[in-house]
N, C-alpha and C positions, 0 to 999 in steps of 0.2 A: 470494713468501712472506717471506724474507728483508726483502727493502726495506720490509716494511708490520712485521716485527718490531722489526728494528734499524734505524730511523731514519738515527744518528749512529752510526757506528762508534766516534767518538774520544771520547764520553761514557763507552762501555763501556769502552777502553781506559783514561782517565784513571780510574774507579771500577776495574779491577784494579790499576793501578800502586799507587793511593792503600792499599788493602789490602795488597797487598804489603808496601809500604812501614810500614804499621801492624803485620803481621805479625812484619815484621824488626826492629822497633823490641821490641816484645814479646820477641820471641827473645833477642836482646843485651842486655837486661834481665833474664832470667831466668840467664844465660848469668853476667851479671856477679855476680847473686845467690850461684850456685853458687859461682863463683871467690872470693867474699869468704867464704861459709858454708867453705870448703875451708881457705883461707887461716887462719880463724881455728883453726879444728878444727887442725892443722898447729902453729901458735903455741901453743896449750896444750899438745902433745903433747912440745913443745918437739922438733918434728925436720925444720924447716920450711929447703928449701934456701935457698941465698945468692941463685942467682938469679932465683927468683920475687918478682914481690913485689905486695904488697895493691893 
């Protein structure tokens, strides 16, 4: 059943990695969205520490 489903095991694996990867790329993006939306909210508030920075 198997063998006649999954063909290529390593087809399926490269389409998870490739999601994955699409994923994570997504997430650090939204990630860095937050940190600039924060960063700036911070700056107007004028109480933004020394060591963070944009």
């Amino acid at each position: 059943m198997f063998k006649s489903e999954f063909p290529e095991n390593s087809n399926i694996k490269t389409l998870y990695t490739q999601n994955l990867r699409r994923s994570l790329i997504k997430i650090g993006h939204v990630i860095g969205h937050v940190r600039g939306i924060i960063c700036t909210v911070l700056v107007r508030f004028g109480s933004i520490p020394k060591n963070i920075k944009p």
